[in-house]
N, C-alpha and C positions, 0 to 999 in steps of 0.2 A: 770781894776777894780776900784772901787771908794776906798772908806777907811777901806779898809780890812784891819786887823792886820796880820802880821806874824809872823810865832812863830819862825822865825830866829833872831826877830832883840833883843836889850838886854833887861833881862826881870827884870821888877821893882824889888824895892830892899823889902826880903820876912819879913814877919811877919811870927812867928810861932803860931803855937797852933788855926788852920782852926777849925771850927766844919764841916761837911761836909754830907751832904743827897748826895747818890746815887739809882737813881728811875728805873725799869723797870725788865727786867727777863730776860730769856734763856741765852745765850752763851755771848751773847754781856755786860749783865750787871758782869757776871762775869769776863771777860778778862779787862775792866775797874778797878773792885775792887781788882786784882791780882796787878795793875801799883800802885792804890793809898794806898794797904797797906806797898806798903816800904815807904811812907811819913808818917807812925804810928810807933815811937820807939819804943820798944823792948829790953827785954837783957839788963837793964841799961839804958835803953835811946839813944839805939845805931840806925841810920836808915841803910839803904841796899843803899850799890850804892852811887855813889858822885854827883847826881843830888844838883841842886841850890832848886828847887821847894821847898816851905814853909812844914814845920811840920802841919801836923796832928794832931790835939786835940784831935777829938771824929771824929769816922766815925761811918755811919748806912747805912745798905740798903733796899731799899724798896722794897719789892718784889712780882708781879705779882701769883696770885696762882689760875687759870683757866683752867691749864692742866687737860686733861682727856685723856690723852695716855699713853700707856706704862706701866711701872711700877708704876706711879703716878695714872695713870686711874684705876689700877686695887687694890692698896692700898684704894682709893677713894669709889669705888664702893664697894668691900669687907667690908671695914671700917667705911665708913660713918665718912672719914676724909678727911681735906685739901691734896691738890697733894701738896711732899714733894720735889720734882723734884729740882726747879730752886731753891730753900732755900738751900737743900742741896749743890749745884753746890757752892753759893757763900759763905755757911760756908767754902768749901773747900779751895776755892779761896785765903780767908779771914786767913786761919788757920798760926798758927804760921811758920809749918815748914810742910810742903808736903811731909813727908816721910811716914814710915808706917799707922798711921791712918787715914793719908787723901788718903793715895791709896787705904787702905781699904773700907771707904765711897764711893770711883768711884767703886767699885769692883761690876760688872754687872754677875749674875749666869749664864752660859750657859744654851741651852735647854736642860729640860727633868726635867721632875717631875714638882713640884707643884711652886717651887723653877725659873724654867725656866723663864730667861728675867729679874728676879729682881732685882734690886741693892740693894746691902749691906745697905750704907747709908739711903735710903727710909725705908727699914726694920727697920734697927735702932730706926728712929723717928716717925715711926708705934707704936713698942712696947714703946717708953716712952710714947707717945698719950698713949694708952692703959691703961698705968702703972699712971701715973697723970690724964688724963680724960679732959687735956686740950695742945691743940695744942700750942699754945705758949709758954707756959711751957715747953712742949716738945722740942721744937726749941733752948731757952735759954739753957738749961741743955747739949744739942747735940752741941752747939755753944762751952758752957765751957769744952766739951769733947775735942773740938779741938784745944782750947784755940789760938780761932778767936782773931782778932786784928780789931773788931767793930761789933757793933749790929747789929743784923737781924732780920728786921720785915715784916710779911705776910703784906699786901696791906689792908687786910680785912681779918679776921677770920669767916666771913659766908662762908658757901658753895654756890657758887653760880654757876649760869652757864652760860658761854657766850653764845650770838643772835649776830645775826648780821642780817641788812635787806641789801638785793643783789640789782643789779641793775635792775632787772628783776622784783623785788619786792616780792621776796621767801624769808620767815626766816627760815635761819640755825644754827640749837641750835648744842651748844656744840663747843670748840677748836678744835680740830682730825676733824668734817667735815668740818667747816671753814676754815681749811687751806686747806683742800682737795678740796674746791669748785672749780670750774673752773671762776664762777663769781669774780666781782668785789665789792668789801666793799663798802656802802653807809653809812653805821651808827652802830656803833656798841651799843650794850647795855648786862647790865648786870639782870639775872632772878634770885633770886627776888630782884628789883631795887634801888640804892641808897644804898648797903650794910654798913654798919659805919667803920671804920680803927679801928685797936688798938689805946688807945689814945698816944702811944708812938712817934705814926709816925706823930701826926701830932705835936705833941710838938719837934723831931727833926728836922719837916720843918720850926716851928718858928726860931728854936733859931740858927739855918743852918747858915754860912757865903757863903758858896757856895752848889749849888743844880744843881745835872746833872740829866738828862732823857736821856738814849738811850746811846750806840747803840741798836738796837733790833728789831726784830719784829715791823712794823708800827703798827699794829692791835695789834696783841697777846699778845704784849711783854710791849709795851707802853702806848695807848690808854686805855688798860682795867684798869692800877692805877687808871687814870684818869675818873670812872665812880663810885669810892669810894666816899662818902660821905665824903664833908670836902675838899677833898685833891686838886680839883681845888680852890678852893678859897684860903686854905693856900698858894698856890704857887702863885697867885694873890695878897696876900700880904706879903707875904715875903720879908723880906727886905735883905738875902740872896745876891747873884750873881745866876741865874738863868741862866744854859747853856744846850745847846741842843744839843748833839754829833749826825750828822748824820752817817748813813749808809753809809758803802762803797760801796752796792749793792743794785739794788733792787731787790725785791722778786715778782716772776710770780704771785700769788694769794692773795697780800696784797700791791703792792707798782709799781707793772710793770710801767713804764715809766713816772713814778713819777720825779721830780725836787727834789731840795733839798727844794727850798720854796715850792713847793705841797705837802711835809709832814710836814712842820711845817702849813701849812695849815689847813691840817687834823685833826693835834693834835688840834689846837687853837678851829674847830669848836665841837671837844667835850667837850674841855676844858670850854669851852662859855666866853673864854676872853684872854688876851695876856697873856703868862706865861713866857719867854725866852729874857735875855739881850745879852747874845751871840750865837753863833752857832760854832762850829767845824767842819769845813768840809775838805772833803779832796780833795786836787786838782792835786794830783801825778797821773799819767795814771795806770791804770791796764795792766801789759802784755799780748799782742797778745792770748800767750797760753794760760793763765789762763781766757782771757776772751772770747776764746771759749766756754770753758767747763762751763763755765756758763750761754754763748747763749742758748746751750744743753736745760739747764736746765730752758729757758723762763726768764735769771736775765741778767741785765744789770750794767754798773758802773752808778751810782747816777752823773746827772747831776748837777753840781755846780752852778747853778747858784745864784751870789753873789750879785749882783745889788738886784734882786730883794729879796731878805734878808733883805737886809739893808734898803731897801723902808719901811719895814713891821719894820722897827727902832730897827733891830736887827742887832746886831756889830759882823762881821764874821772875824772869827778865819782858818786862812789857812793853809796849808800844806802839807807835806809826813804824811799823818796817818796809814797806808798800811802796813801790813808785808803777804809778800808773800810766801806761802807753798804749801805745798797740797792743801788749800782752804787761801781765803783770810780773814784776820783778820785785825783790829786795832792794832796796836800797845802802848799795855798795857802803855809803857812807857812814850811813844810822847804824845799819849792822856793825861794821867795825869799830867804832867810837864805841857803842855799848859793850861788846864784847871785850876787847882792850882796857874795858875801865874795870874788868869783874876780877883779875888777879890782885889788885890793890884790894879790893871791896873782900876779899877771901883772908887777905893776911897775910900771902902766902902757903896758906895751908889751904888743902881739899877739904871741902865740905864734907861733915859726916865720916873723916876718915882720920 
């Protein structure tokens, strides 16, 4: 490898009080905001855990709101409101303490009745939409219900709908058959185009000392922030730390045999400019077994390639990021602590800029 950083050797000495953007959606952006809410005091000023990694000032996350599946799909369509899906996931994430009202918020109704397949949480921030008449309002109020440990903001408050043009050259409207496509992604865009953000998100990407995108979804999860009005250029000029957590996997209908550079690739050509001073990649193996069962399912482990990262004058971040279960995840913890350490490791200044 050329000048990869690793996150074993000793890590510069911490400044507290990060401001910190967290960008993207589903599963990946929540398992990230789970690691970095124990660097948000608490209780007195108290943090979780005897990590070194710097204090947390302000966190916020940004989140992707394009779902039309599910519970969110069918809140959407009934309501003629934002899909409450991955907002809700990362209030949960975010919440002070995961016991009773955040189990409650995951609380998915069994079939039968009208009720059938919904989740609590989604319902909830239905009726405060409902009750207020405005979605982010709604969000804030359900955030202080949980009494989150950092703000959560919708990406865009229009309803929109994701396209995407195939390689075939077919548009396919809507998330749920996007992911279902068998094609591959050529461009994604958003209908009706150029939606604006709240202006919260982009005033916490100005004042951001560190800004992460992903893990997630290349297409769904990522990409679609990034089709928000404003939000490439703010991260174009950001004077932040600007990192790019990749994928442990990749995904059969949005990233199959993708590199770790041919998704920063992707992101850059929606982005329409460079956005990212480091990368996080993982370079630990996936086991044998676990990465059958992902053959199974058309996913491979994300090929590392570092060199070329670094060509593209992004400073890669190595290691064991990996926890291994039933499915493979990041590692809420490794992720955070490494990322956390890369604004001190910068100087305060962007790399290359």
């Amino acid at each position: 490898m050329t000048n990869a950083a690793s996150v074993n050797q000793p890590a510069a000495q911490s400044t507290p009080g990060l401001r910190v953007v967290a960008i993207g959606g589903g599963t990946g952006l929540s398992t990230l905001l789970r690691g970095l809410k124990r660097r948000v005091p608490h209780g007195g000023g108290l943090l979780e855990g005897s990590s070194r990694a710097p204090v947390i000032a302000d966190l916020s996350a940004v989140v992707t709101v394009t779902d039309d599946g599910g519970s969110s799909g069918r809140l959407r369509r009934d309501f003629n409101m934002l899909p409450p899906g991955d907002l809700r996931n990362c209030m949960v994430a975010l919440s002070e303490d995961e016991g009773l009202i955040a189990r409650l918020f995951r609380h998915r109704f069994r079939d039968g009745g009208d009720l059938g397949g919904h989740n609590f949480g989604n319902l909830f921030i239905a009726a405060l939409t409902d009750m207020t008449g405005d979605f982010g309002q709604a969000i804030k109020m359900a955030a202080e219900i949980l009494a989150t440990r950092g703000h959560i903001y919708p990406a865009t408050q229009s309803n929109v709908t994701l396209a995407a043009c195939m390689e075939d050259g077919s548009i396919v409207r809507g998330e749920t058959s996007i992911t279902a496509s068998k094609q591959h992604i050529v461009e994604l865009m958003l209908e009706p185009p150029d939606p604006p953000p709240p202006p919260e998100t982009l005033a916490a990407i100005a004042a951001a000392d560190l800004i992460t995108m992903g893990p997630g979804s290349l297409y769904t999860s990522i990409v679609t922030n990034l089709l928000v009005r404003g939000i490439p250029e703010a991260l174009g000029t950001a004077h932040g730390t600007r990192v790019f957590i990749c994928n442990l996997m990749t995904q059969a209908n949005e990233s199959l045999h993708l590199t770790a550079s041919q998704h920063i690739e992707r992101i850059y050509k929606h982005a329409g400019r460079p956005i990212f001073d480091y990368a996080v990649v993982n370079t630990a193996p996936v086991s044998v077994e676990l990465g059958q069962r992902y053959a199974a399912q058309g996913a491979e482990a994300t090929i590392a390639d570092v060199e070329r990262i670094e060509a593209m004058g992004i400073q890669c971040v190595t290691g064991n990021f990996a926890d291994e279960g039933d499915v493979l995840r990041h590692s809420s913890s490794r992720v955070a602590d490494a990322v956390l350490a890369l604004p001190m490791r910068a100087g305060g200044a962007a790399v290359g800029r």
